[in-house]
VMD Tcl script that builds the backbone (N, CA, C; Angstrom):
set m [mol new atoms 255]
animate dup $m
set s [atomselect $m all]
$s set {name element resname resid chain x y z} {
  {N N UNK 1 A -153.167 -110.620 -71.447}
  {CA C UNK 1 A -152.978 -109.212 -71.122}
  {C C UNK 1 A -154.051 -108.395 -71.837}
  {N N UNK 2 A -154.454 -107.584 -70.960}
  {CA C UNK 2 A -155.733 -106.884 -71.166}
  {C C UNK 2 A -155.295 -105.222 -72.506}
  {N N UNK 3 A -155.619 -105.446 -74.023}
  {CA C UNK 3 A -154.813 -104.521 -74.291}
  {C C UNK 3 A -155.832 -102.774 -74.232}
  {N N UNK 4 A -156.648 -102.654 -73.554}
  {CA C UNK 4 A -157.056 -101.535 -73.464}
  {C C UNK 4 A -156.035 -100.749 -72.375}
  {N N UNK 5 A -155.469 -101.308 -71.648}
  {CA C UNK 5 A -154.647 -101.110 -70.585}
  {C C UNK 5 A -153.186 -99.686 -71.413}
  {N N UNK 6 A -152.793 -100.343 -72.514}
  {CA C UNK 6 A -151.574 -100.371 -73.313}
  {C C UNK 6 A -152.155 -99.100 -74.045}
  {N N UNK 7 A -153.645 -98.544 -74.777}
  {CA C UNK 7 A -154.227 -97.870 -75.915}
  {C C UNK 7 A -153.500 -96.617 -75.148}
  {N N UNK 8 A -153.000 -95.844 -76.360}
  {CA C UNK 8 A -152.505 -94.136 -75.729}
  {C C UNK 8 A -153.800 -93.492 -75.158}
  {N N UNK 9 A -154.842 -93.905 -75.995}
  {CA C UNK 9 A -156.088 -93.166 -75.487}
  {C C UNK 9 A -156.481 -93.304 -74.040}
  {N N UNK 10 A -156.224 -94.278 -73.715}
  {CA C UNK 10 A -156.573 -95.065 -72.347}
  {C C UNK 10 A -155.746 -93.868 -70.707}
  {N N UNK 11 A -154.170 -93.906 -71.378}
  {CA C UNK 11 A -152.993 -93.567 -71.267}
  {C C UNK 11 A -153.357 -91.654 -71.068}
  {N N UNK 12 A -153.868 -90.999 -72.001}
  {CA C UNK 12 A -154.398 -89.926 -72.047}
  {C C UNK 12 A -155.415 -89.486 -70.957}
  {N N UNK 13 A -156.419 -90.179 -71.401}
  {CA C UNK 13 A -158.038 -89.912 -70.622}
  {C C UNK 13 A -157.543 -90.015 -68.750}
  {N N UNK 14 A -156.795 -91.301 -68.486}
  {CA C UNK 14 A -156.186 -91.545 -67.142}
  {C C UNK 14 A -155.289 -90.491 -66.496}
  {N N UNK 15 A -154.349 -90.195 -67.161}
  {CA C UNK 15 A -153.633 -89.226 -66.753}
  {C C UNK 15 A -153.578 -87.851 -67.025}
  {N N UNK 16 A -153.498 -87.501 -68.533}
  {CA C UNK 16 A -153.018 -86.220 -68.752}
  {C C UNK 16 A -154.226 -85.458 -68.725}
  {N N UNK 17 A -155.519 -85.929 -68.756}
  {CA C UNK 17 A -156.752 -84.780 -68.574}
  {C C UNK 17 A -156.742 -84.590 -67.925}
  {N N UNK 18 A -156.913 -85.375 -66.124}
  {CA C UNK 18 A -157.312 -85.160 -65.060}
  {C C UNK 18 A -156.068 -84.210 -64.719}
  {N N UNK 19 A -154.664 -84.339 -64.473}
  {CA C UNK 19 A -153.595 -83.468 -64.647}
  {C C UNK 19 A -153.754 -81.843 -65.308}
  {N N UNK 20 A -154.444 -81.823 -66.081}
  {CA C UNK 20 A -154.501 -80.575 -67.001}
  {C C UNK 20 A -155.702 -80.294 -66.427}
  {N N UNK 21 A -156.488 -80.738 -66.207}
  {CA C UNK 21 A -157.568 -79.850 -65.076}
  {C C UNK 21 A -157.133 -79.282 -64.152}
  {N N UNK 22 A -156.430 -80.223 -63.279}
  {CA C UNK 22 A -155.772 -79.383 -62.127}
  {C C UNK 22 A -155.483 -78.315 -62.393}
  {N N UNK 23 A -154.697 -78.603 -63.308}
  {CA C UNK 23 A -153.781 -77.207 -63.284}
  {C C UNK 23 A -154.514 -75.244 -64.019}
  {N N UNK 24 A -155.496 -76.084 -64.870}
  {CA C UNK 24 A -156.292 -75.170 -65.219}
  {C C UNK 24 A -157.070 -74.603 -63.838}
  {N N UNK 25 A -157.857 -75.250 -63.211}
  {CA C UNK 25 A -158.612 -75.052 -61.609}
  {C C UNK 25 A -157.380 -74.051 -60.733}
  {N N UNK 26 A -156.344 -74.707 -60.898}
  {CA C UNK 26 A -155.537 -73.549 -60.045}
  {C C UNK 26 A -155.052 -72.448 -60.756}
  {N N UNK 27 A -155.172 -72.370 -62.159}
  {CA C UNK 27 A -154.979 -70.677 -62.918}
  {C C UNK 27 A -155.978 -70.139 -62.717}
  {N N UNK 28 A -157.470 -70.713 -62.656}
  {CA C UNK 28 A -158.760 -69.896 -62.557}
  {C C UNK 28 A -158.718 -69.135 -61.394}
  {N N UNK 29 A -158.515 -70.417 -60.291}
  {CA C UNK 29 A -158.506 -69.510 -58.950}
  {C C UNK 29 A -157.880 -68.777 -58.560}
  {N N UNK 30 A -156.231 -68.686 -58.791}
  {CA C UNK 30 A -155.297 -67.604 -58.557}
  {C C UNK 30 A -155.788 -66.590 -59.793}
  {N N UNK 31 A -156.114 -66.531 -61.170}
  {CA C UNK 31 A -156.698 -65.150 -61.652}
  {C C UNK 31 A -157.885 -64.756 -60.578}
  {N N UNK 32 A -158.906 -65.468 -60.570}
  {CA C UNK 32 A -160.272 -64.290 -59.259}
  {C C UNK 32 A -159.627 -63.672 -58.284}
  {N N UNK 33 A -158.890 -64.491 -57.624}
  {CA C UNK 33 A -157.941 -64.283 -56.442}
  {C C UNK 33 A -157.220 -63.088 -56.844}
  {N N UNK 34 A -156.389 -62.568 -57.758}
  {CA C UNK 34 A -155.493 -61.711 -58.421}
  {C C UNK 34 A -156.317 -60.639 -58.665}
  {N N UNK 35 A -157.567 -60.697 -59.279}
  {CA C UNK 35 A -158.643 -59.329 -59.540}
  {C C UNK 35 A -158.788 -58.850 -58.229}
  {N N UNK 36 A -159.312 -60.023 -57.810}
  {CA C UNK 36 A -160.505 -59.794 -56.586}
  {C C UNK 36 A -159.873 -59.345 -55.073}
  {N N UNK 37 A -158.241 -59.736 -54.810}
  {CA C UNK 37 A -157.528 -58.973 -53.624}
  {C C UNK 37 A -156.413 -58.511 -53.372}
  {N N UNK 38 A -156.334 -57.841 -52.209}
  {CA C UNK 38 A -155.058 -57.282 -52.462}
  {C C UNK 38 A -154.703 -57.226 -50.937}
  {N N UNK 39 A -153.029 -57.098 -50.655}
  {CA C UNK 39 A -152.821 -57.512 -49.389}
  {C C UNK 39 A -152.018 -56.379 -48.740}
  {N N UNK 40 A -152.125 -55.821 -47.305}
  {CA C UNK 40 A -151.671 -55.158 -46.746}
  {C C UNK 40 A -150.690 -55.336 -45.505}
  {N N UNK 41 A -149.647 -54.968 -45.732}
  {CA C UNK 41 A -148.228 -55.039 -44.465}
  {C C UNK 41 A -148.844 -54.219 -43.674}
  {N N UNK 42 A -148.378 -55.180 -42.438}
  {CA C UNK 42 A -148.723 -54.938 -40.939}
  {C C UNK 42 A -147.450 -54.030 -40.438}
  {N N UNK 43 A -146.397 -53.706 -41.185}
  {CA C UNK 43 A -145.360 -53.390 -40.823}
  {C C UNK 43 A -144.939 -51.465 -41.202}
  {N N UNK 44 A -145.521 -51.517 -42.720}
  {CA C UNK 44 A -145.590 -50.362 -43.215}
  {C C UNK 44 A -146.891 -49.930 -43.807}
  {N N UNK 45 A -147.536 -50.691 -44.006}
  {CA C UNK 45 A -149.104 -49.930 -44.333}
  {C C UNK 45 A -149.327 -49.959 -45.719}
  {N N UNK 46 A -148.151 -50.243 -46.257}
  {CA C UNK 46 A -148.443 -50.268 -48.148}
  {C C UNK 46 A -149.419 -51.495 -48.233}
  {N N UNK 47 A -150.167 -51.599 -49.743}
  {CA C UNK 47 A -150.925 -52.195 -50.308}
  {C C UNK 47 A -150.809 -52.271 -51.630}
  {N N UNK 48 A -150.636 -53.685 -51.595}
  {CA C UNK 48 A -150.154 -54.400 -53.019}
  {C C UNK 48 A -150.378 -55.604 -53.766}
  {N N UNK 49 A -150.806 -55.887 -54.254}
  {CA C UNK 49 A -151.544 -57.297 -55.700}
  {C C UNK 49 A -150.369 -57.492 -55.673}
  {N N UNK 50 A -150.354 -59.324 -55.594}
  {CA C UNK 50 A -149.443 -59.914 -55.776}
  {C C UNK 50 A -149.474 -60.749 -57.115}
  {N N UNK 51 A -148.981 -61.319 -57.717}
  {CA C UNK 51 A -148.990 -62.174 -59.789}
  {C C UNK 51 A -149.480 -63.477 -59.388}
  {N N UNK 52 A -150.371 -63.983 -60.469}
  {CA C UNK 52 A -151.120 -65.060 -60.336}
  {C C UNK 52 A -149.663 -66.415 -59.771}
  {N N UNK 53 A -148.808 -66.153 -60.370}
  {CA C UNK 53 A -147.872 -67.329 -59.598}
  {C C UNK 53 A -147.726 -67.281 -57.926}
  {N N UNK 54 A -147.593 -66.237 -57.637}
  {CA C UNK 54 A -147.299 -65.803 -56.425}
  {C C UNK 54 A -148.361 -66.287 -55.443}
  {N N UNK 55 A -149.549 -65.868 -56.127}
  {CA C UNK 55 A -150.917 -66.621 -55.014}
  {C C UNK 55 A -150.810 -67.835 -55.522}
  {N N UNK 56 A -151.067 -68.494 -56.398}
  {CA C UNK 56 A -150.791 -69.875 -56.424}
  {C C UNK 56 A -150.324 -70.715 -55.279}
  {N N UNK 57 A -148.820 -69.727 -54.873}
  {CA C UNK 57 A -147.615 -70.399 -54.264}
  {C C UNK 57 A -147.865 -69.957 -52.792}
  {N N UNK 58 A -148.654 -69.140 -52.653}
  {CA C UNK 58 A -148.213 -67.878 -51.521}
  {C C UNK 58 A -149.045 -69.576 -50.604}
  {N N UNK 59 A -148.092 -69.220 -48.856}
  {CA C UNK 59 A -148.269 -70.575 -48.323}
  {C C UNK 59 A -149.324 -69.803 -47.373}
  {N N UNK 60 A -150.640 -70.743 -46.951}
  {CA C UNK 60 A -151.564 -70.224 -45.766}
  {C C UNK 60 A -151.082 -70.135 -44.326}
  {N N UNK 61 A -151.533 -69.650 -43.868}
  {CA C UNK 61 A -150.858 -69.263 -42.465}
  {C C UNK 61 A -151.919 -70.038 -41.303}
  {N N UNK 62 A -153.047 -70.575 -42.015}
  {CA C UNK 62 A -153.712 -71.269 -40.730}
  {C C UNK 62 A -155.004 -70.387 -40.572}
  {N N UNK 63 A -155.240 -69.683 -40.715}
  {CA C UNK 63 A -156.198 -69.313 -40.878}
  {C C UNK 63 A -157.134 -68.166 -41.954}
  {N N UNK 64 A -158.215 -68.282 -42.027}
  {CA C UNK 64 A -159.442 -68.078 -43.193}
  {C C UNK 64 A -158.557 -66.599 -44.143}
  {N N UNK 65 A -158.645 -66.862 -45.302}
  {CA C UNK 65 A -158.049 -65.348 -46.127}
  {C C UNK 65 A -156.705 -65.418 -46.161}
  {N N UNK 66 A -155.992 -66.252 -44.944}
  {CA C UNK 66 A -154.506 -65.201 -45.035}
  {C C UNK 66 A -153.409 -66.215 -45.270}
  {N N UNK 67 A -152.366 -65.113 -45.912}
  {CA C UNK 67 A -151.457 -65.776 -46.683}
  {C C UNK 67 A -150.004 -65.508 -45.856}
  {N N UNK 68 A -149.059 -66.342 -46.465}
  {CA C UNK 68 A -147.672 -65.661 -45.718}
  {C C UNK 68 A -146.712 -65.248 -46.819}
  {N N UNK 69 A -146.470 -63.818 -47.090}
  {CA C UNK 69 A -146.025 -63.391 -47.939}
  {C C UNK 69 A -145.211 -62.133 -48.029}
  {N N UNK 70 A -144.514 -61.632 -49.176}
  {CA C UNK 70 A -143.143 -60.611 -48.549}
  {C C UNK 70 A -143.716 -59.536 -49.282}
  {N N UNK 71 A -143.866 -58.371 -48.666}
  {CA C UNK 71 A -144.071 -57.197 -48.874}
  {C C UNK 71 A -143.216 -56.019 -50.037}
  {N N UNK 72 A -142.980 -56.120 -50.811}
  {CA C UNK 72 A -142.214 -55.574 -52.067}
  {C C UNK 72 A -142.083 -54.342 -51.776}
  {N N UNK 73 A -142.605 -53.384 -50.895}
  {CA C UNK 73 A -141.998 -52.277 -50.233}
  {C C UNK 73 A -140.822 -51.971 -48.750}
  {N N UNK 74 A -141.107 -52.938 -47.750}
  {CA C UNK 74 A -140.511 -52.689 -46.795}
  {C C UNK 74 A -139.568 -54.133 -46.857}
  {N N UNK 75 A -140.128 -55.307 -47.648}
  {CA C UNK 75 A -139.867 -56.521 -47.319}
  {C C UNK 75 A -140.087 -56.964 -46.071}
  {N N UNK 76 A -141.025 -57.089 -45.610}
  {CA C UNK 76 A -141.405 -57.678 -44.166}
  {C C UNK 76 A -142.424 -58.786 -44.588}
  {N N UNK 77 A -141.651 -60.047 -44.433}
  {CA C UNK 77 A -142.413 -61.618 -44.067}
  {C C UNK 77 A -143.043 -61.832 -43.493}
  {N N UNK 78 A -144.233 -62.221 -43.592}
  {CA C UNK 78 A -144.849 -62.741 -42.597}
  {C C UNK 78 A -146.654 -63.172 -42.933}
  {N N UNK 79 A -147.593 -63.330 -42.232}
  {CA C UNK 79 A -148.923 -63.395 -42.358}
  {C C UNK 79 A -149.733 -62.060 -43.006}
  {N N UNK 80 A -150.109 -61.860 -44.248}
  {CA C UNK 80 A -150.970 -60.839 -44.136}
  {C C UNK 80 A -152.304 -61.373 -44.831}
  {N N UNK 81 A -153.448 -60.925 -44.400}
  {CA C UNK 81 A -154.728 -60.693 -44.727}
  {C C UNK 81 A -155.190 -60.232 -46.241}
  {N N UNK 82 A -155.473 -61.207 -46.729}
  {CA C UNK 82 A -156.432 -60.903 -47.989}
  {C C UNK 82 A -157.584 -59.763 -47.908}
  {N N UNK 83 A -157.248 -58.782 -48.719}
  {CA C UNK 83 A -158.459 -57.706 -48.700}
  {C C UNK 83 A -159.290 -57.226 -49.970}
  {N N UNK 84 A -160.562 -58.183 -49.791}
  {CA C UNK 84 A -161.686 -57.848 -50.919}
  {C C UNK 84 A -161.001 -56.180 -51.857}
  {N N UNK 85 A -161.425 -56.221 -52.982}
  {CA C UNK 85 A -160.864 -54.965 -53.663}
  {C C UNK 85 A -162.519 -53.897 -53.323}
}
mol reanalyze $m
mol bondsrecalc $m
mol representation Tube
mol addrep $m
């Protein structure tokens, strides 16, 4: 039995870095994302920044920019458009 296999270091470098990158890569991008737009209801016209968890999570709708997400003024679900600040 091969014991580099067994070393915590081994155990570390394999899993928990590449893991903790991820997850760093997706705080970076939901903070730019969080500065950088803000989204507008098709329903009532308000405009509102959503919290870095929220874009994280917020699900794509299929196409380029846009997200599917609930409007904290009217509550209306649905697809809205990412808009450069």
């Amino acid at each position: 039995m091969n014991q580099d296999q067994t070393n915590p270091i081994f155990i570390l470098v394999q899993i928990v870095v590449p893991v903790g990158l991820g997850f760093l890569l997706v705080y970076k991008i939901a903070d730019i994302r969080t500065k950088t737009t803000h989204f507008v209801c098709p329903a009532c016209r308000s405009a509102f920044k959503l919290s870095k968890f929220q874009i994280a999570f917020a699900i794509k709708s299929g196409l380029l920019n846009e997200r599917i997400v609930t409007c904290p003024a009217c509550g209306y679900r649905g697809s809205m458009p990412m808009v450069k600040d």
